[in-house]
Backbone as numpy.savetxt, mean C-alpha at the origin, in Angstrom:
# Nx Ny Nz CAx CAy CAz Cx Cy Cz
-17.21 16.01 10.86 -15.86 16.58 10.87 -14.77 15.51 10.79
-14.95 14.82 10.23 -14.05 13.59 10.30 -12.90 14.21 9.52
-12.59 14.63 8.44 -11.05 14.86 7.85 -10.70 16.00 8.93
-11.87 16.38 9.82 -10.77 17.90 10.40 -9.69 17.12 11.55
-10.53 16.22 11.86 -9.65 15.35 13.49 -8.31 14.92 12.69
-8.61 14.23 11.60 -7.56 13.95 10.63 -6.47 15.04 10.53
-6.77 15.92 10.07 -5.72 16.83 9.96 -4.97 17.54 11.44
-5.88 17.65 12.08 -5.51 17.75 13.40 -4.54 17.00 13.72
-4.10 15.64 13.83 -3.07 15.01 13.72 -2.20 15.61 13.52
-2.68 15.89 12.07 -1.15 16.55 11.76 -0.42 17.96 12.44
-1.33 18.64 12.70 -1.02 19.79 13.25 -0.35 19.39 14.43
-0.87 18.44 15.34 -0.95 18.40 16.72 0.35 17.60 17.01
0.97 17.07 16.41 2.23 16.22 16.34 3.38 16.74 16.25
4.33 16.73 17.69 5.46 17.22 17.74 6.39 16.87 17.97
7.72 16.85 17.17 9.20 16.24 17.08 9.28 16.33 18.95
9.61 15.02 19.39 10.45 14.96 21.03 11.49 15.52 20.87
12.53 15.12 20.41 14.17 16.36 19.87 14.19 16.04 19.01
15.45 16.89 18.27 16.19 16.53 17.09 16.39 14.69 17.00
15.53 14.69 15.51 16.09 13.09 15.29 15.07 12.09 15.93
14.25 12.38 16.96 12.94 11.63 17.54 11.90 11.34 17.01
11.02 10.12 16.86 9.93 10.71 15.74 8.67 11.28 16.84
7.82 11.61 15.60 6.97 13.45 16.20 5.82 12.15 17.55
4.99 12.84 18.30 4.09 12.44 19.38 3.03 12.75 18.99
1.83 11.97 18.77 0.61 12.00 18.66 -0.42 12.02 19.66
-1.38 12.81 19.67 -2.50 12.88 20.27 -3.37 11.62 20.42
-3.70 10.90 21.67 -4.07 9.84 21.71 -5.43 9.71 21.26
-5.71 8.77 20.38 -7.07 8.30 19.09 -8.03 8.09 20.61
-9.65 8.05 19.81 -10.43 7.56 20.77 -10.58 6.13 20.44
-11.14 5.76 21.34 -11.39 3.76 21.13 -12.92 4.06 20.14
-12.12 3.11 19.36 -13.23 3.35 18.62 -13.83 1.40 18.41
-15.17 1.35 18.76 -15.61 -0.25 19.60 -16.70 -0.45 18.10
-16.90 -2.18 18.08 -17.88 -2.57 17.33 -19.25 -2.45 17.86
-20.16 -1.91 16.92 -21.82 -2.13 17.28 -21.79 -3.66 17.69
-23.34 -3.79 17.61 -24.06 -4.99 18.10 -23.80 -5.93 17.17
-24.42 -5.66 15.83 -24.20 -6.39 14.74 -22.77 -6.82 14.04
-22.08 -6.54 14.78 -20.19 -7.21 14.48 -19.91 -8.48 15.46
-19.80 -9.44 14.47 -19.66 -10.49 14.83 -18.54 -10.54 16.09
-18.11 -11.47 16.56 -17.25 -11.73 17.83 -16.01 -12.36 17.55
-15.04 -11.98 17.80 -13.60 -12.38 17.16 -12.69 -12.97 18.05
-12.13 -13.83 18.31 -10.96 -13.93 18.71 -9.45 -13.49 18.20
-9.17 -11.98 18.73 -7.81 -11.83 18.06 -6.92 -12.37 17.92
-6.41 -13.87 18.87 -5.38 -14.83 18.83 -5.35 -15.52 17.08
-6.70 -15.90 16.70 -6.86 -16.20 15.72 -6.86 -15.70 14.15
-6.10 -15.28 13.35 -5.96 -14.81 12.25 -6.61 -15.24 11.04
-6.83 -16.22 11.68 -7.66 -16.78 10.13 -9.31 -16.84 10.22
-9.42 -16.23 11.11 -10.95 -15.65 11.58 -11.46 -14.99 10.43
-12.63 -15.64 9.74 -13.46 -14.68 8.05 -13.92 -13.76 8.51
-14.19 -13.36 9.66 -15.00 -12.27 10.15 -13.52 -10.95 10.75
-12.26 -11.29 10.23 -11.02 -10.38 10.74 -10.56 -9.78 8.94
-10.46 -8.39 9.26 -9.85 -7.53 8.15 -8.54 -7.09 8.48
-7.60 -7.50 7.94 -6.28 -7.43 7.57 -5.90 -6.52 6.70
-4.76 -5.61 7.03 -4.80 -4.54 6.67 -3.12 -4.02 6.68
-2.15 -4.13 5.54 -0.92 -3.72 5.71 -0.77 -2.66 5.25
0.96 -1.66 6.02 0.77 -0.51 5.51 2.30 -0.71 5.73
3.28 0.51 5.42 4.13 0.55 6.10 4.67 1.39 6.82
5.80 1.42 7.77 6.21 2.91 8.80 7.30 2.85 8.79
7.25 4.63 8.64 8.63 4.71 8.47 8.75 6.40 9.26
10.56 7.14 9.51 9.72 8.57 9.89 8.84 8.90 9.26
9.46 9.07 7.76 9.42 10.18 6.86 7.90 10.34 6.78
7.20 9.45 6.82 5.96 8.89 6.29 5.06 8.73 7.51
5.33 8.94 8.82 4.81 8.46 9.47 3.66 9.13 10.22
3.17 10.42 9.83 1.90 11.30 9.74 1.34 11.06 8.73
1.16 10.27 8.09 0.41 10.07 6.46 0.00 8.56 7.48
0.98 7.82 7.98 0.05 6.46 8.23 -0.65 6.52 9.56
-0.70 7.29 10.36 -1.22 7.79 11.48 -2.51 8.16 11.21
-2.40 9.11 9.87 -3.75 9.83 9.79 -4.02 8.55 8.70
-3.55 7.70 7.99 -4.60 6.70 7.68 -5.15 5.75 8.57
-4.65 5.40 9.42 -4.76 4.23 10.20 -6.33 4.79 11.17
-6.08 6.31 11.36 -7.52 6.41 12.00 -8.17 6.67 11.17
-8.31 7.28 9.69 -9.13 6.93 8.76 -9.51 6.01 8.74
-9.42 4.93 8.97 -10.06 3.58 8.50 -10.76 2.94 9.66
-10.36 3.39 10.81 -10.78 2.93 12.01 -12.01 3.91 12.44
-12.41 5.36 11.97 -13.39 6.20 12.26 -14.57 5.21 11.16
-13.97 5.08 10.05 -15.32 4.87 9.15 -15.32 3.41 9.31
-14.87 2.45 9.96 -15.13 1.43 9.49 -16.76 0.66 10.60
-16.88 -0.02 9.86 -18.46 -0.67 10.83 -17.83 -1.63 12.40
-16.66 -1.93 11.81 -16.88 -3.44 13.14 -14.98 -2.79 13.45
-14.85 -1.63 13.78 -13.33 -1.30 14.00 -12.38 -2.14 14.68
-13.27 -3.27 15.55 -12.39 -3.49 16.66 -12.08 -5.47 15.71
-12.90 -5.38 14.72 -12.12 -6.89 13.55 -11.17 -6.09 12.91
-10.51 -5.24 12.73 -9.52 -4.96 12.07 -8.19 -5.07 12.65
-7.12 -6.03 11.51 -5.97 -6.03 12.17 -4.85 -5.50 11.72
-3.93 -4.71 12.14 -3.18 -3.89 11.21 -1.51 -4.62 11.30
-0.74 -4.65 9.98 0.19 -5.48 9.79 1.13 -4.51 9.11
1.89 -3.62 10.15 2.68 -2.67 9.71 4.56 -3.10 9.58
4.87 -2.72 8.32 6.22 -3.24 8.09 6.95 -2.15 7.69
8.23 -2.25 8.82 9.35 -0.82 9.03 10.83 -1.72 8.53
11.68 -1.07 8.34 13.00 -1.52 7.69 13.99 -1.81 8.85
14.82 -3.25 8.47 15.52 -3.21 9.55 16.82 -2.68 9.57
17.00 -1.50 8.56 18.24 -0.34 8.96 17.80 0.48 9.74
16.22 0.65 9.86 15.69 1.93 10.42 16.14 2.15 12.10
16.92 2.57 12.81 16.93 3.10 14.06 15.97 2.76 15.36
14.20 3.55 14.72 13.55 3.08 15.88 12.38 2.78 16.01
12.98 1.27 15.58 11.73 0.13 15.57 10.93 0.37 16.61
12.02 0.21 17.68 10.87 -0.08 19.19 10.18 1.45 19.42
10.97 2.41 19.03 9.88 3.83 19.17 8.41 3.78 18.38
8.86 3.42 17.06 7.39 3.11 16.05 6.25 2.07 17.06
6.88 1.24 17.41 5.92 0.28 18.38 5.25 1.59 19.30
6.08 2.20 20.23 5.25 2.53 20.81 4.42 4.16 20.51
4.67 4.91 19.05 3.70 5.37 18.57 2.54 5.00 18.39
2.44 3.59 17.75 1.03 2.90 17.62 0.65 2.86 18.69
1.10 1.93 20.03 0.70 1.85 20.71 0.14 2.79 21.99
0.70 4.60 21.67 0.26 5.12 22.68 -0.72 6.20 21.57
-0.57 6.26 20.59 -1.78 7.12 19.76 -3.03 6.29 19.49
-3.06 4.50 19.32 -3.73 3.77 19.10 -3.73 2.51 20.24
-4.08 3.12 21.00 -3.77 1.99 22.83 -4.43 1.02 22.41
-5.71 0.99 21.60 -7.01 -0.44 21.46 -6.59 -1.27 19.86
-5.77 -0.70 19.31 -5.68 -1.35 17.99 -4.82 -2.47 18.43
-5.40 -3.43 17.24 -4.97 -5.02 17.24 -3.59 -5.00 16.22
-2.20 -4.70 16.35 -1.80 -4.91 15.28 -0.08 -5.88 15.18
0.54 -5.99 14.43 1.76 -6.46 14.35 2.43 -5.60 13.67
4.15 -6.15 14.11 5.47 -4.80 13.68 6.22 -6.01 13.12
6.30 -5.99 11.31 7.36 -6.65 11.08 8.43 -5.97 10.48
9.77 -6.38 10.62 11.03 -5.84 9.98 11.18 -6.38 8.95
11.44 -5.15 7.90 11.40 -5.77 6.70 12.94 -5.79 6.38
13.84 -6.83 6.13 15.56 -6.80 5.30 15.24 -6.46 4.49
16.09 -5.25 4.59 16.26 -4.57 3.12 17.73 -5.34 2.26
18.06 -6.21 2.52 19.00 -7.25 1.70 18.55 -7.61 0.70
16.87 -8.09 0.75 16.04 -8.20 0.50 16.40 -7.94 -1.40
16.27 -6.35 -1.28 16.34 -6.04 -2.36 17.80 -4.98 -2.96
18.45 -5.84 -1.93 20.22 -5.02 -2.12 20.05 -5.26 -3.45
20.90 -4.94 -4.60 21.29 -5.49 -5.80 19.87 -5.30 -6.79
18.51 -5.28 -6.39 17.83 -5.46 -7.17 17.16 -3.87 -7.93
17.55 -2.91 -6.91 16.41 -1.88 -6.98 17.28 -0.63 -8.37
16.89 -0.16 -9.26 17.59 0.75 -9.51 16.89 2.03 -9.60
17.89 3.64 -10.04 17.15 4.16 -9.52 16.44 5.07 -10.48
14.74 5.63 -9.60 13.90 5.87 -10.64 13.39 7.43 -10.84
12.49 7.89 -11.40 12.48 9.24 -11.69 12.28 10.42 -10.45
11.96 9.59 -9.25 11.79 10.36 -8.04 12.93 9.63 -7.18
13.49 9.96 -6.06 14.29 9.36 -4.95 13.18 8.56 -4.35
12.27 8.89 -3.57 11.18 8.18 -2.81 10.67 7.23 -3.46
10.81 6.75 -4.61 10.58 5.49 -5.05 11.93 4.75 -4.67
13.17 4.96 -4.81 13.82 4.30 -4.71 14.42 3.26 -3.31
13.37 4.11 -1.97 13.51 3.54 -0.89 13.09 1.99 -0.97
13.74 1.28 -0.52 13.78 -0.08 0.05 12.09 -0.78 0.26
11.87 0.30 1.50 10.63 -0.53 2.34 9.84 0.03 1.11
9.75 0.55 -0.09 8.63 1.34 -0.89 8.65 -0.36 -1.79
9.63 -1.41 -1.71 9.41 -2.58 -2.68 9.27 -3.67 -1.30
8.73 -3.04 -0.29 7.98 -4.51 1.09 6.96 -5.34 0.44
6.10 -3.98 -0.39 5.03 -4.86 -0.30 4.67 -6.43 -1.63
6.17 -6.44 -2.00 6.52 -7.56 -3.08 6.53 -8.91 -1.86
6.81 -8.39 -0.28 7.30 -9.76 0.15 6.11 -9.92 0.96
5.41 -9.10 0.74 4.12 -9.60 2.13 3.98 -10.46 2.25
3.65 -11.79 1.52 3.39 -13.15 1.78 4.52 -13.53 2.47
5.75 -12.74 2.33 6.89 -14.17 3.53 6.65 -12.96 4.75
6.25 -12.05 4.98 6.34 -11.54 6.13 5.32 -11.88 7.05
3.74 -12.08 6.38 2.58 -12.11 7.37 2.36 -13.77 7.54
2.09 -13.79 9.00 1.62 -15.34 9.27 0.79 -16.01 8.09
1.02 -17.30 8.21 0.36 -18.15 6.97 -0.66 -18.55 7.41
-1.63 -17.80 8.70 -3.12 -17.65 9.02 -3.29 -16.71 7.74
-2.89 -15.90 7.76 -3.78 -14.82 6.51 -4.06 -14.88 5.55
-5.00 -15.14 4.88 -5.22 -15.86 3.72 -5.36 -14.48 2.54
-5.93 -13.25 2.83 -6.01 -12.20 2.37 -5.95 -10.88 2.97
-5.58 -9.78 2.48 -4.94 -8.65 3.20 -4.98 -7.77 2.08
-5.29 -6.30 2.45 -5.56 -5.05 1.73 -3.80 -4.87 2.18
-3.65 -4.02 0.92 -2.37 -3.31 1.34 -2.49 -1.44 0.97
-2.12 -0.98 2.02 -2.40 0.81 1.61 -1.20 1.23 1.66
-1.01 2.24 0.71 0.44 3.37 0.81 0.05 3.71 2.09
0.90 4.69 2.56 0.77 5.97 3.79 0.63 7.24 3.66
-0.52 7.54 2.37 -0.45 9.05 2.03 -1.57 9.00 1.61
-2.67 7.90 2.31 -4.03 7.90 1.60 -5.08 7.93 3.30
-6.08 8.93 2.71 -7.52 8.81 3.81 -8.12 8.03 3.43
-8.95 6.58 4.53 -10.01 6.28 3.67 -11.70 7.19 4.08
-12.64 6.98 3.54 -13.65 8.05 4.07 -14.99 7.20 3.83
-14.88 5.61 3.87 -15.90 4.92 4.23 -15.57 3.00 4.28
-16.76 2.84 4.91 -16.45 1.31 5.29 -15.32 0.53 4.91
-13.81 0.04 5.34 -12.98 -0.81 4.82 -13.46 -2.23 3.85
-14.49 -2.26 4.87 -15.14 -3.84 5.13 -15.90 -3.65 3.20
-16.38 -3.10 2.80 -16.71 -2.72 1.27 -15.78 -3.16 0.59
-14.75 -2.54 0.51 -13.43 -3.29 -0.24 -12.99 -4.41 0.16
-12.90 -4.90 1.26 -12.21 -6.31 1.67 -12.96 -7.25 1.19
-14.54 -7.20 1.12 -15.42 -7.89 1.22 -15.39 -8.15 -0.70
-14.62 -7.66 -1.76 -15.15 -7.84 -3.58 -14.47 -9.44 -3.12
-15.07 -9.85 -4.20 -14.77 -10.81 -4.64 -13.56 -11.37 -5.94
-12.94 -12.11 -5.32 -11.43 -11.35 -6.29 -11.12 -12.25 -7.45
-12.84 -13.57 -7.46 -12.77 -14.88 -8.29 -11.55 -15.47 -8.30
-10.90 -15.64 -10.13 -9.81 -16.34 -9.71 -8.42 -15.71 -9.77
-8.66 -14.16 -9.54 -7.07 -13.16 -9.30 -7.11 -13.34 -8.22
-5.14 -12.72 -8.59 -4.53 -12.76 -6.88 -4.90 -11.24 -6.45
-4.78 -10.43 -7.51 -5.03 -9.10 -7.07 -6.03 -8.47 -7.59
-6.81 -7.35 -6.75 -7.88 -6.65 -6.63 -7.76 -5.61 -6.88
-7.49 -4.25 -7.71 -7.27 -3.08 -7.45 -7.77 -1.72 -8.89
-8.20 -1.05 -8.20 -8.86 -0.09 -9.23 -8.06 0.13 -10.30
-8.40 0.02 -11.89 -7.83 -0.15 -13.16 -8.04 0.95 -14.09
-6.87 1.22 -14.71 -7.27 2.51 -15.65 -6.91 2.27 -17.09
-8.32 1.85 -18.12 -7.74 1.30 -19.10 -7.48 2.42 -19.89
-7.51 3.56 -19.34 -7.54 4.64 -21.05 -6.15 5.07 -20.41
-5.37 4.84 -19.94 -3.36 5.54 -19.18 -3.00 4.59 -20.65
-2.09 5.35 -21.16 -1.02 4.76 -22.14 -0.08 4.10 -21.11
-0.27 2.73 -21.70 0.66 1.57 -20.61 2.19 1.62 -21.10
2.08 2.19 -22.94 3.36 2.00 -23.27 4.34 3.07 -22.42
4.23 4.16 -21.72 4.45 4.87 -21.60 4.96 4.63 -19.72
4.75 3.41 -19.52 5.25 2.96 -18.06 6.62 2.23 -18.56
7.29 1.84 -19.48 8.41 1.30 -20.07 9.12 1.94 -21.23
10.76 2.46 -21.15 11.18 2.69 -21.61 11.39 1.88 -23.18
11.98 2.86 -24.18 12.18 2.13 -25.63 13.23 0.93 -25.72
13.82 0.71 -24.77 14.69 -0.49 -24.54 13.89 -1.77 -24.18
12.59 -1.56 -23.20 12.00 -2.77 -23.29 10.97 -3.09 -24.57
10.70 -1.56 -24.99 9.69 -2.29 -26.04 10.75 -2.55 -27.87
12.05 -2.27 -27.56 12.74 -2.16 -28.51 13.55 -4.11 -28.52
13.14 -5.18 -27.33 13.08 -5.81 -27.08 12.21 -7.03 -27.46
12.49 -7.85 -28.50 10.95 -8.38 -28.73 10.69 -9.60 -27.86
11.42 -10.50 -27.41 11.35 -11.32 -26.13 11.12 -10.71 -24.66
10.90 -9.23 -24.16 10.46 -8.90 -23.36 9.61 -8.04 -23.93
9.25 -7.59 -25.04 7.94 -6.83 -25.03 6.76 -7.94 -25.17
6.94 -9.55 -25.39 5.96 -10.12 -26.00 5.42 -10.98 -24.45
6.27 -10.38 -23.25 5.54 -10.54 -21.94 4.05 -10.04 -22.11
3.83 -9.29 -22.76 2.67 -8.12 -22.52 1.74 -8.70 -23.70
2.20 -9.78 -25.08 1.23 -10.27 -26.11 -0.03 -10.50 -25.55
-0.91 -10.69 -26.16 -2.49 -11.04 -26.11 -2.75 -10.66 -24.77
-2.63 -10.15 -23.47 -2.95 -9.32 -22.69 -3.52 -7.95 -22.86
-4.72 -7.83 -22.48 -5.65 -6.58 -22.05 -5.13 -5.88 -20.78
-3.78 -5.57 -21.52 -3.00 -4.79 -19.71 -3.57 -3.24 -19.80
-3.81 -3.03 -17.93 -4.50 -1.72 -17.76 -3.43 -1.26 -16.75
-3.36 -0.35 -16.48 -2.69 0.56 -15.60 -3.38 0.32 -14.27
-2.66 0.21 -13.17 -3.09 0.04 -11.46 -2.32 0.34 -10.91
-3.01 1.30 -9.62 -2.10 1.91 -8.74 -2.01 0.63 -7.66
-0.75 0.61 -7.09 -0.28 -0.43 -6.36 0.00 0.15 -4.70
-0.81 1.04 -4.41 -1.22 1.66 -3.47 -2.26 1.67 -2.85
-2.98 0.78 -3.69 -4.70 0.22 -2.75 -4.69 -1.34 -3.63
-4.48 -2.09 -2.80 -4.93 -3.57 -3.64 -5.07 -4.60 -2.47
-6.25 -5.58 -2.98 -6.34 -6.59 -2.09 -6.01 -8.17 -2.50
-4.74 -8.29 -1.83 -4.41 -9.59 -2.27 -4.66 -10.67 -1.66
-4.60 -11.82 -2.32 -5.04 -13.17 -2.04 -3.66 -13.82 -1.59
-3.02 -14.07 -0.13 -2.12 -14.14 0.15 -1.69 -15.71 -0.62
-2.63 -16.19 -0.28 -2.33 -18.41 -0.49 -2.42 -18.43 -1.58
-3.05 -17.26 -2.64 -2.67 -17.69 -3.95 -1.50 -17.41 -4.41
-0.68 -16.40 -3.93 0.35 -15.36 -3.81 1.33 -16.22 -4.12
1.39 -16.91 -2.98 2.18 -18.20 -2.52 2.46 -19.63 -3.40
0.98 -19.85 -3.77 1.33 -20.90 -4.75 1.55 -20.53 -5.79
1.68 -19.44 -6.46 1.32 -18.92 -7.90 3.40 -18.32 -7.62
4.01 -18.30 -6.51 5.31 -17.71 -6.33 5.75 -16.36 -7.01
4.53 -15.50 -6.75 4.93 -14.35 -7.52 5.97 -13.45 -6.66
6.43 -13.21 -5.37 7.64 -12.67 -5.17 8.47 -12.98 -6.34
9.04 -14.36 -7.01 10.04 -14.59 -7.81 9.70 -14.22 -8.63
8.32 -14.03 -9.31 8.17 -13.65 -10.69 8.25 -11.91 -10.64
7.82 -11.14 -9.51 8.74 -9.69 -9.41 9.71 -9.71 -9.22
10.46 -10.46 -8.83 11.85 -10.23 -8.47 12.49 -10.43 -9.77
11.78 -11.37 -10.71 12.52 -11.74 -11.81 12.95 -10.09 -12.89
11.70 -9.62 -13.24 11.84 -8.72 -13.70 12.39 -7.43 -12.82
13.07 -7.18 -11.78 13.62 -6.40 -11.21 15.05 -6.68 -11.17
15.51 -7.91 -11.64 16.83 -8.28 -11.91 16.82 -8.04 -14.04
15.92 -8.01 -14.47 16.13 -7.93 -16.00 15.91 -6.14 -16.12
15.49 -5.30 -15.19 16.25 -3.78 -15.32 17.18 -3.59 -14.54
17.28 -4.00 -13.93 19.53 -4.32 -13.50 20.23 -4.03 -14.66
19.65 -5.27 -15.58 20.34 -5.21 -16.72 20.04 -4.34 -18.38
18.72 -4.03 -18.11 18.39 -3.31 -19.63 17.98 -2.05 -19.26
17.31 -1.96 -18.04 17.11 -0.89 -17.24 15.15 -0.41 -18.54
13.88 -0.71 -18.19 13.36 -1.27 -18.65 12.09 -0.50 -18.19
12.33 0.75 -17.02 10.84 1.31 -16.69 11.89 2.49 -15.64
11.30 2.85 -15.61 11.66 4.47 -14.46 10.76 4.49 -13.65
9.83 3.69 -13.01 8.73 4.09 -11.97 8.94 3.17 -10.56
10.00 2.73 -10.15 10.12 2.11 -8.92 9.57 1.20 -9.40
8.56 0.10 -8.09 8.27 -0.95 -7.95 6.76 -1.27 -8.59
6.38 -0.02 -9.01 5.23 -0.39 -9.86 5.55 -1.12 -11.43
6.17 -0.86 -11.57 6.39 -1.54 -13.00 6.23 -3.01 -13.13
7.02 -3.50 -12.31 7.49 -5.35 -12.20 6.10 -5.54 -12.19
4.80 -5.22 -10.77 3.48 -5.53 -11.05 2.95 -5.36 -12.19
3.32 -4.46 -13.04 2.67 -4.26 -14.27 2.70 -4.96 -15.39
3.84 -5.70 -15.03 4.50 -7.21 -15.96 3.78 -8.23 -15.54
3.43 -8.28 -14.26 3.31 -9.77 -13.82 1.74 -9.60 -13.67
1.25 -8.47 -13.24 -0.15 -9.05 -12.97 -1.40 -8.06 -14.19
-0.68 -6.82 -14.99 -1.87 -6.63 -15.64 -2.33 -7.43 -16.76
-3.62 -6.79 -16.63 -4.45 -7.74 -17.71 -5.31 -9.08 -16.72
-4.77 -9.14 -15.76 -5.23 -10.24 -14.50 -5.20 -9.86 -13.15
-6.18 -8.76 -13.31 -6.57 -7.88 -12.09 -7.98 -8.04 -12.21
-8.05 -8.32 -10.88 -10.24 -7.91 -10.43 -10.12 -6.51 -10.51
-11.23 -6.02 -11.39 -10.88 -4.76 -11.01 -11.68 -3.90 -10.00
-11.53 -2.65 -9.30 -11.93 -2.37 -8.31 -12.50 -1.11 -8.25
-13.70 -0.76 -7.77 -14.33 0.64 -8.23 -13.41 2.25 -8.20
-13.30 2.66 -8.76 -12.85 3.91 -8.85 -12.76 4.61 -7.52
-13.95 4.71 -7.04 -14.23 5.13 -5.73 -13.27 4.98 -4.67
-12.59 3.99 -4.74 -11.41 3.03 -4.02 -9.96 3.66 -3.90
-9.89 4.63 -5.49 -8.75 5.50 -5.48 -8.58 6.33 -6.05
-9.20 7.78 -5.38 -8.75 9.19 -5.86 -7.57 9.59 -5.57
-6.69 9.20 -6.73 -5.41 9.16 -6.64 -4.94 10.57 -7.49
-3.72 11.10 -7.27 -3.18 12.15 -7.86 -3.29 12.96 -7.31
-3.95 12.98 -5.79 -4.19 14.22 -5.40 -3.03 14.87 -4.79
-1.86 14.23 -5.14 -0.25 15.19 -4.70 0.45 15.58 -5.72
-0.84 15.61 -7.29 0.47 16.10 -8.39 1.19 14.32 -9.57
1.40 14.88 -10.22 1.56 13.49 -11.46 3.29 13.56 -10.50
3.92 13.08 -11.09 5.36 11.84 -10.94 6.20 12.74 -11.56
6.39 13.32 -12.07 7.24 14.22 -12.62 7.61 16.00 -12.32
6.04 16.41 -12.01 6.60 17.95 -12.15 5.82 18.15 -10.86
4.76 17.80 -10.26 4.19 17.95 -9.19 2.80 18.62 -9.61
2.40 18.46 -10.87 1.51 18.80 -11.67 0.02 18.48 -11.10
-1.20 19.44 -10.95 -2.68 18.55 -10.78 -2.81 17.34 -12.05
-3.68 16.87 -10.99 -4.48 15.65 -12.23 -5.59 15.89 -12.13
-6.61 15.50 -13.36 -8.12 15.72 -13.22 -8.31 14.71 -12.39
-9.47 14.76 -11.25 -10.16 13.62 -10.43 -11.18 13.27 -11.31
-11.45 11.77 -10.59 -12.17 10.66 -11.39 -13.63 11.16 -10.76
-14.74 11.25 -11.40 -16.18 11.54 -11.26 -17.15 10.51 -10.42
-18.29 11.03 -9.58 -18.78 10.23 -8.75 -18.09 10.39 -7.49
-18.77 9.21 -6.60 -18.48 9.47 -4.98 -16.99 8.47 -4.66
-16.52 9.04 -3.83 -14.64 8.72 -3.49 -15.10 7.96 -2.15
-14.71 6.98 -1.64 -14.25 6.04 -0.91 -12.96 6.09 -0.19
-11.93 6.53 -1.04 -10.83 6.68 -0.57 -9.78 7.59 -1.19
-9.27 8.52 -0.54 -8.14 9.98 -1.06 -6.77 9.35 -1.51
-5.85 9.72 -2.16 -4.74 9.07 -2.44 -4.04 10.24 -3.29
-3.07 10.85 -1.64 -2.11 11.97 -2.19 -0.76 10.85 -3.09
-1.22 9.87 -4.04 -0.24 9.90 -4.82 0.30 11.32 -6.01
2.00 10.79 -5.90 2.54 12.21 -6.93 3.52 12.78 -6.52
4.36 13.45 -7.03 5.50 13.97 -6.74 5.12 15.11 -5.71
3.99 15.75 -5.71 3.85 16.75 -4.94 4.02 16.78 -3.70
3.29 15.57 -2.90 2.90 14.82 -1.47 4.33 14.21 -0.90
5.26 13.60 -1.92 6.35 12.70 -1.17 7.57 13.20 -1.74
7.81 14.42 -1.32 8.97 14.89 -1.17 10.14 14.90 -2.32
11.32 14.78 -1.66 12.49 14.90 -3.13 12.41 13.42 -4.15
């Protein structure tokens, strides 16, 4: 019964007053077998610790609740997992979010960073949904300046996904010599993530020359933080998020800039990893066909799941 406790959450979660965020039913401790190595949580750069960012926010904040014990029911060694949750620092109530985690999830190991949304004053414009256009929805461009420079690698999840087996499976691919890891869809028409202004462009359409670019959802990926870092790709998204300022160059929020900078140079990652669409395509709130074989992980991406 594991998705029913899941949903239970949701049921069971109730607004304190007007304007409070909702109260959760306290998780069980969920402890490592025998065979899970021994960790020191002080230590972050421990190979035997899974790192794991998400972000919190209200709106969103029963989607990361019920992921966060998703991942902690199925995972093998629950108590190596460390969770690295990043909330906005316009948001109101930081210190309340602290102590959601901390009284629905009393045993979890995790950190609360504030993300400036200054950050991306000036940079963001706006895209075919509102909920893309939120702030903390372009955090996960800065993860490398937010998480300690112990972390050498870190999964990053939306907040509208179950997982429904071992984390440690995905953390554990091997990502050779990409920074990013994440399930790839080569048959999506890529032209069709950029408006006729960028491809009407021949110095920015020839970003994309001799590249085998595939489509990736940027809602399950495991990045290589230290390569992140030396390779300075914050600037190289940021770059192209200042060149649709000006030509205005994709309609999909913060997926696009990744789609400049890293397809075609993605590990790619089993299917299984992301049954995505299950809230409806980006536009009308439409089904999508699901991908065939056994799912690993749910992903209410889509206009359907996230609101206006």
């Amino acid at each position: 019964m594991p998705l029913l406790f899941i949903l239970l959450l949701f049921l069971t979660a109730t607004a304190i007053s007007a304007g409070d965020l909702p109260a959760f039913r306290e998780a069980p401790a969920f402890r490592n077998g025998k065979e899970c190595p021994r960790i020191v949580r002080s230590s972050l750069d421990n190979p035997s610790m899974i790192h794991i960012a998400m972000t919190l926010d209200e709106t969103y904040l029963r989607g990361s609740v019920a992921g966060v014990f998703s991942v902690l029911q199925h995972a093998s060694c629950p108590e190596n997992i460390v969770f690295h949750f990043i909330a906005s620092r316009l948001y109101s109530h930081n210190n309340n979010l602290r102590h959601v985690i901390t009284s629905t999830f009393p045993y979890l190991s995790f950190h609360l960073y504030l993300f400036d949304s200054n950050l991306v004053k000036g940079k963001i414009s706006y895209s075919i949904r509102r909920a893309l256009d939120q702030p903390l929805n372009y955090a996960r461009i800065y993860l490398a300046d937010l998480v300690p420079s112990a972390v050498r690698r870190i999964i990053y999840f939306d907040s509208d996904l179950i997982v429904v087996d071992d984390v440690a499976k995905l953390w554990n691919i091997n990502l050779g010599k990409h920074v990013v890891g994440a399930p790839e869809y080569c048959h999506a028409n890529f032209s069709h993530y950029f408006t006729q202004e960028f491809w009407s462009r021949p110095v920015l359409a020839a970003s994309l020359k001799g590249r085998k670019a595939c489509y990736f959802n940027t809602g399950v990926m495991v990045i290589d933080i230290w390569k992140w870092r030396e390779g300075k790709f914050t600037q190289r998204l940021e770059y192209w998020m200042r060149i649709q300022k000006r030509y205005r160059i994709y309609e999909l929020g913060s997926l696009p800039p990744f789609l400049l900078v890293f397809a075609g140079d993605v590990e790619g990652v089993e299917h299984r990893w992301n049954q995505h669409g299950l809230g409806g395509d980006n536009l009308e709130g439409l089904c999508r066909n699901l991908h065939p074989g056994p799912v690993s992980l749910l992903h209410w991406s889509g206009k359907g799941i996230k609101g206006p």
